[in-house]
C-alpha positions in Angstrom: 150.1 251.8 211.0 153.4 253.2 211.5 150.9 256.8 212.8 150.2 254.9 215.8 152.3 255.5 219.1 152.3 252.0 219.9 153.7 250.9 216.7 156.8 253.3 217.3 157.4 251.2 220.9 156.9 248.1 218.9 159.5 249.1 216.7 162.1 250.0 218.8 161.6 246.7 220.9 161.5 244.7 217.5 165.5 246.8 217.8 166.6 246.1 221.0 165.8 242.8 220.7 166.6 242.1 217.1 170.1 244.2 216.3 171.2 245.3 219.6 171.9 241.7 220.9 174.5 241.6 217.6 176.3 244.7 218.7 176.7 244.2 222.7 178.1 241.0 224.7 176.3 239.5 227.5 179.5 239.4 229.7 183.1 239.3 229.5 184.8 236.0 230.6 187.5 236.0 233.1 190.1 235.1 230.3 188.4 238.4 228.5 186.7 236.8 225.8 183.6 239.3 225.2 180.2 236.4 224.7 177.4 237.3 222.7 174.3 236.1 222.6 175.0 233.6 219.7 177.3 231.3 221.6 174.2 229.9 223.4 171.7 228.1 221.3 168.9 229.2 223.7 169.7 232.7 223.8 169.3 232.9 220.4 166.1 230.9 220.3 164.9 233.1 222.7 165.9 236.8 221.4 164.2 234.9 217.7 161.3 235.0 219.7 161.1 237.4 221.1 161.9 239.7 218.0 159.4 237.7 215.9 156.5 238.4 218.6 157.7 242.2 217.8 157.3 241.8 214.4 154.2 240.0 214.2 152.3 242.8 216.8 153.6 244.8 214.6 151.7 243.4 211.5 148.2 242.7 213.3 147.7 246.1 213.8 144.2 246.0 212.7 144.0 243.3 215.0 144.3 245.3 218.6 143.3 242.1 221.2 145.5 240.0 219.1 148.5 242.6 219.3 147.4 243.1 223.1 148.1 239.1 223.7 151.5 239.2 221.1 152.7 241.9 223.7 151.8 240.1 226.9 153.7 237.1 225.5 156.7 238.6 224.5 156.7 240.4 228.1 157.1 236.7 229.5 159.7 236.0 226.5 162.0 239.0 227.7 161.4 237.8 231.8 162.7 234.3 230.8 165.6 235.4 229.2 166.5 238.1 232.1 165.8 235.2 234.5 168.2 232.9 232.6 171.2 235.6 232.0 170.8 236.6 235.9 171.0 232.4 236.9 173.7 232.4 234.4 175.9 235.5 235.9 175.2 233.6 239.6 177.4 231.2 238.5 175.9 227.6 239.6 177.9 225.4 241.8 180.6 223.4 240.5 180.7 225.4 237.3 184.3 226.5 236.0 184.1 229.3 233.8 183.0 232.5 235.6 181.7 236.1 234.9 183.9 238.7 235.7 181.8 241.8 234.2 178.4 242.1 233.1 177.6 243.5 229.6 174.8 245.6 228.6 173.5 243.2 226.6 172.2 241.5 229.5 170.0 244.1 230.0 168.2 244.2 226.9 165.9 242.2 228.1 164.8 245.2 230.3 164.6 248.0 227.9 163.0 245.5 225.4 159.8 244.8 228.2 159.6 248.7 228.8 158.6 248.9 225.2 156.7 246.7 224.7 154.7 247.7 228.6 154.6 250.9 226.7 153.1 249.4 224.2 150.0 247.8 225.2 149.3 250.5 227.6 149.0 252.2 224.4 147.0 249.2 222.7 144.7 249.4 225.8 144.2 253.2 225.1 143.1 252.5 221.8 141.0 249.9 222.5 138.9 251.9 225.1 138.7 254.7 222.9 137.0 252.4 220.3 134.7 250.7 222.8 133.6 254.1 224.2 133.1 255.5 220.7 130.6 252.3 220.1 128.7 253.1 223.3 127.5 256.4 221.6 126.2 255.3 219.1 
């Protein structure tokens, strides 16, 4: 239900992860090519997921436990993908092509687990409201 606060974070993680990645690069490249997202395969596998898991906690939202775990997941999604962009900006050993500037898109990851925290915070709210309500009767 689109009424629901938690549906609105949902949302605007399902956007940060799902059309935001399009518009900003990861980094710029010392010879100023600008990458984005799509020029790793895993990147994109991962920002798929992660924009799915939005989606889909998006739909079960009769289904609060369900969109509860969805969340969770996609909060590990997001903290693989900032783990790999940070190993990737380190630049390993041996490796020839370097980062000279960091893009926002590498922090997308960020804002996207922020929403989606939001999120089941709010999930959480709902969930002991409905508990409590059964209690009473």
């Amino acid at each position: 239900m689109i009424q629901r606060i938690q549906t609105v974070y949902l949302i605007l993680a399902f956007l940060v992860t799902g059309v935001l990645p399009f518009v900003f690069p990861l980094w710029t490249m010392n010879n100023g090519t600008k990458e984005l997202f799509m020029s790793n395969q895993l990147y994109s596998v991962l920002f798929g997921l992660s924009t799915s898991l939005s989606l889909l906690s998006i739909l079960f939202y009769k289904k609060r436990q369900n969109q509860f775990v969805l969340g969770r997941l996609n909060i590990i999604l997001n903290l693989i993908l900032l783990g790999l962009f940070v190993y990737r900006s380190l630049n390993l050993s041996g490796e020839t092509i370097t980062v000279s500037e960091k893009g926002i898109g590498m922090f997308l990851p960020i804002i996207a687990i922020v929403f989606v925290v939001l999120a089941n915070k709010a999930i959480q709210k709902d969930e002991n409201l409905v508990k409590s309500v059964d209690r009473l009767r």
